[in-house]
C-alpha positions in Angstrom: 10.1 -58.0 30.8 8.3 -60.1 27.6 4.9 -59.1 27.1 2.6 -61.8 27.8 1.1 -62.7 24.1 1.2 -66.7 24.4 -1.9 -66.3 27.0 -4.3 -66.1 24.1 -2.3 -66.6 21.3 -0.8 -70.1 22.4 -4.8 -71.1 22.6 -5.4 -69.8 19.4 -2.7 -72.0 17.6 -4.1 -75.3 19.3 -8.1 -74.2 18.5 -9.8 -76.3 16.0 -10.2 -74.1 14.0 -7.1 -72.9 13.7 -5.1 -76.5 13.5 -2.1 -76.7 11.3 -2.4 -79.0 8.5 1.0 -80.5 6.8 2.1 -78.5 3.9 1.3 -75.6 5.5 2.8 -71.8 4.4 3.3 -68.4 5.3 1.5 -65.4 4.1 2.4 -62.2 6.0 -1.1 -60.3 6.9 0.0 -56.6 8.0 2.5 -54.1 8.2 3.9 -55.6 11.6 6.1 -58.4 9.0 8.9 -56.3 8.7 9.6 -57.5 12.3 12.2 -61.1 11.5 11.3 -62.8 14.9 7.6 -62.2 14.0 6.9 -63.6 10.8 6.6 -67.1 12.0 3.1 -66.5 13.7 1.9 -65.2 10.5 1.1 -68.9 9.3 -2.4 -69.5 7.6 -3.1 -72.8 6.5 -3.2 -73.1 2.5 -6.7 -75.1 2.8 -8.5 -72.8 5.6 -12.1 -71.9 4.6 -12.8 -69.4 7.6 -11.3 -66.4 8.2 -10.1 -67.6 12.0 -6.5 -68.4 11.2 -5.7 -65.4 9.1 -7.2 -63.1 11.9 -5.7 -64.7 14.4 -2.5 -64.8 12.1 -2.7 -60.8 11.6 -3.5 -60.6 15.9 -0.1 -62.5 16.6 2.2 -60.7 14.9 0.7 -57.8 15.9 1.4 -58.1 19.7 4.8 -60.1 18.8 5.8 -56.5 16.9 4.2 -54.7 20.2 6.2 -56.3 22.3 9.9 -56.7 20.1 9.1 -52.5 19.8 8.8 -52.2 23.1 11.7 -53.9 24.0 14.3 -52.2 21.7 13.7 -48.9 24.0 15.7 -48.0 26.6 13.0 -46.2 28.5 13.0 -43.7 31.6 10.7 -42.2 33.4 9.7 -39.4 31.8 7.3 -37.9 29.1 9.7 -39.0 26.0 9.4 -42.8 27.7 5.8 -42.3 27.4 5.9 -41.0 24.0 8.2 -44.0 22.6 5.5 -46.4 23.9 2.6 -45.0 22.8 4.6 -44.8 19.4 6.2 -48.7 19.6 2.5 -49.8 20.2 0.0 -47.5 17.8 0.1 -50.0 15.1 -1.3 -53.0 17.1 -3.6 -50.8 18.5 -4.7 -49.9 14.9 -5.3 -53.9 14.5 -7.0 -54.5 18.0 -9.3 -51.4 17.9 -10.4 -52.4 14.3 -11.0 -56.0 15.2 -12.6 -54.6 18.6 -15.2 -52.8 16.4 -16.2 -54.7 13.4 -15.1 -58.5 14.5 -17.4 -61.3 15.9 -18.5 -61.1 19.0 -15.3 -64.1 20.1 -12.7 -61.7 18.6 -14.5 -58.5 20.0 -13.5 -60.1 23.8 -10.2 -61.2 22.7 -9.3 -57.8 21.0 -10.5 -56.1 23.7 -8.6 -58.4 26.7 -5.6 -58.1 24.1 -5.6 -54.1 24.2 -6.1 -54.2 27.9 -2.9 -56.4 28.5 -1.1 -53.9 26.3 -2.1 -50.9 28.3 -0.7 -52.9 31.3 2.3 -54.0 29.7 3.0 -50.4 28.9 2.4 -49.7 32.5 4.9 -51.9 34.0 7.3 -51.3 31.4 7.3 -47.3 32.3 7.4 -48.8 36.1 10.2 -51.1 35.6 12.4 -48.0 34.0 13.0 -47.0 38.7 15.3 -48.7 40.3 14.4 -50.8 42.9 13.8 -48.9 46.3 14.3 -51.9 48.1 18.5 -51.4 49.0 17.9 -47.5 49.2 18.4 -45.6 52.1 17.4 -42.1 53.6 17.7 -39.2 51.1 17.8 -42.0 48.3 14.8 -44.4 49.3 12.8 -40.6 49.3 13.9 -39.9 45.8 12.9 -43.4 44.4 9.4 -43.1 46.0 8.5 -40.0 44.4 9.9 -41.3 40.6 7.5 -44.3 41.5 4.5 -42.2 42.7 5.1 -39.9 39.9 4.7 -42.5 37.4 1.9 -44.2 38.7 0.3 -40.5 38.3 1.3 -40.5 34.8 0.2 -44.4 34.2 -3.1 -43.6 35.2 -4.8 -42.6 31.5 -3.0 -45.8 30.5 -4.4 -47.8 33.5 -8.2 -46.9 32.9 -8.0 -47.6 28.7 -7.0 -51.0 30.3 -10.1 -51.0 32.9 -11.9 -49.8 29.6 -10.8 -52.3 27.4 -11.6 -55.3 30.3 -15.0 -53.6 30.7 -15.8 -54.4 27.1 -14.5 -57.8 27.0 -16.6 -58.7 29.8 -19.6 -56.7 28.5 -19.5 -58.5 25.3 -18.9 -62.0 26.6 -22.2 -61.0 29.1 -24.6 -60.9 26.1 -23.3 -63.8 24.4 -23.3 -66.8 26.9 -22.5 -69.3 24.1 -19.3 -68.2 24.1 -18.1 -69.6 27.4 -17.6 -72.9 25.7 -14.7 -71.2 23.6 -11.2 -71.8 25.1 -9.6 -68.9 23.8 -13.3 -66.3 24.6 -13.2 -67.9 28.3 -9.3 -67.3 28.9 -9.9 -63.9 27.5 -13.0 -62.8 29.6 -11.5 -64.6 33.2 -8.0 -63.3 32.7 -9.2 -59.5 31.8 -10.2 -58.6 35.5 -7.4 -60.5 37.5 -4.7 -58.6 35.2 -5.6 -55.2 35.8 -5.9 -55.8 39.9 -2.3 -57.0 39.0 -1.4 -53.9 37.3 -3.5 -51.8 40.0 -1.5 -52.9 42.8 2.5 -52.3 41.9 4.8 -53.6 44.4 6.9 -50.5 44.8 10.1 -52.3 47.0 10.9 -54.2 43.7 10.5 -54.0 39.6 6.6 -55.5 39.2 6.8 -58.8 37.6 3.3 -58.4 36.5 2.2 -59.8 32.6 5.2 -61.2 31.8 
């Protein structure tokens, strides 16, 4: 399972305000560079005059370093699994909860939808640890079904940051309407609600293919 940064990110690159310009270099914004297969989306144009493309430069490699951490573990379902992902993911939230608080309004909802994915990606990454109940039989298909409601117990604190974070993003974007003309703001806002009834509603016969 990847987790599923081009949603905003891939609208990010293609805003115009965030165009790439020929000539362009790389200047690595955060701690997250020491990450190879990240350092690419820390790209800021040499001529930019806002501050867009370097926080949006500083957001991507962020969740790309989420996501690469979270996929070097070999996860379980247990309390040291939790532990690993709260640890693989602290230092985006570090960036997302900073931006969340003192950004602009746009990159308030996008922090906010951003941290909420990650809270769900966290989810069905603990989820996806079970096998699949869908071949087990008897004694077996019993055992599966209590690892799976077991962790959906343990998901829960995870499950309502998410519902916390989408709460926000839609509060925000509530109070300033102007921003539904902003691709990246509008994808943000829409997509916050629709991925945590994904995340609420685990498929327990199969692996959820939810966010990526």
């Amino acid at each position: 399972m990847r987790l599923r940064v081009p949603l905003l990110l891939m609208l990010l690159a293609a805003s115009p305000t965030v165009v790439r310009a020929a000539g362009s270099v790389a200047s690595c914004p955060n701690e997250h560079c020491d990450i190879p297969e990240c350092t690419a989306l820390a790209w800021i144009p040499p001529d930019a005059l806002i501050d867009t493309p370097k926080i949006a430069a500083r957001v991507s490699v962020a969740m790309c370093a989420a996501g690469k951490r979270m996929s070097a573990l070999t996860l379980k379902d247990d309390a040291a699994s939790r532990v690993a992902l709260n640890k693989a993911t602290a230092p985006t939230f570090a960036v997302l909860d900073d931006l969340a608080s003192t950004g602009t309004p746009d990159w308030q909802i996008i922090a906010n939808a951003l941290r909420g994915q990650l809270y769900v990606a966290m989810t069905v990454r603990l989820r996806n640890s079970i096998p699949p109940i869908n071949q087990a039989m008897g004694p077996q298909y019993a055992a599966l079904m209590a690892r799976h409601d077991r962790v959906e117990q343990e998901a829960q604190p995870w499950l309502a940051s998410a519902d916390d974070s989408f709460r926000q993003a839609r509060q925000v974007a509530s109070v300033h309407p102007e921003l539904g003309n902003n691709p990246v703001v509008s994808t943000a806002e829409r997509n916050s609600a629709a991925s945590l009834v994904a995340a609420r509603a685990p498929a327990p016969a199969r692996p959820s293919a939810c966010c990526g």
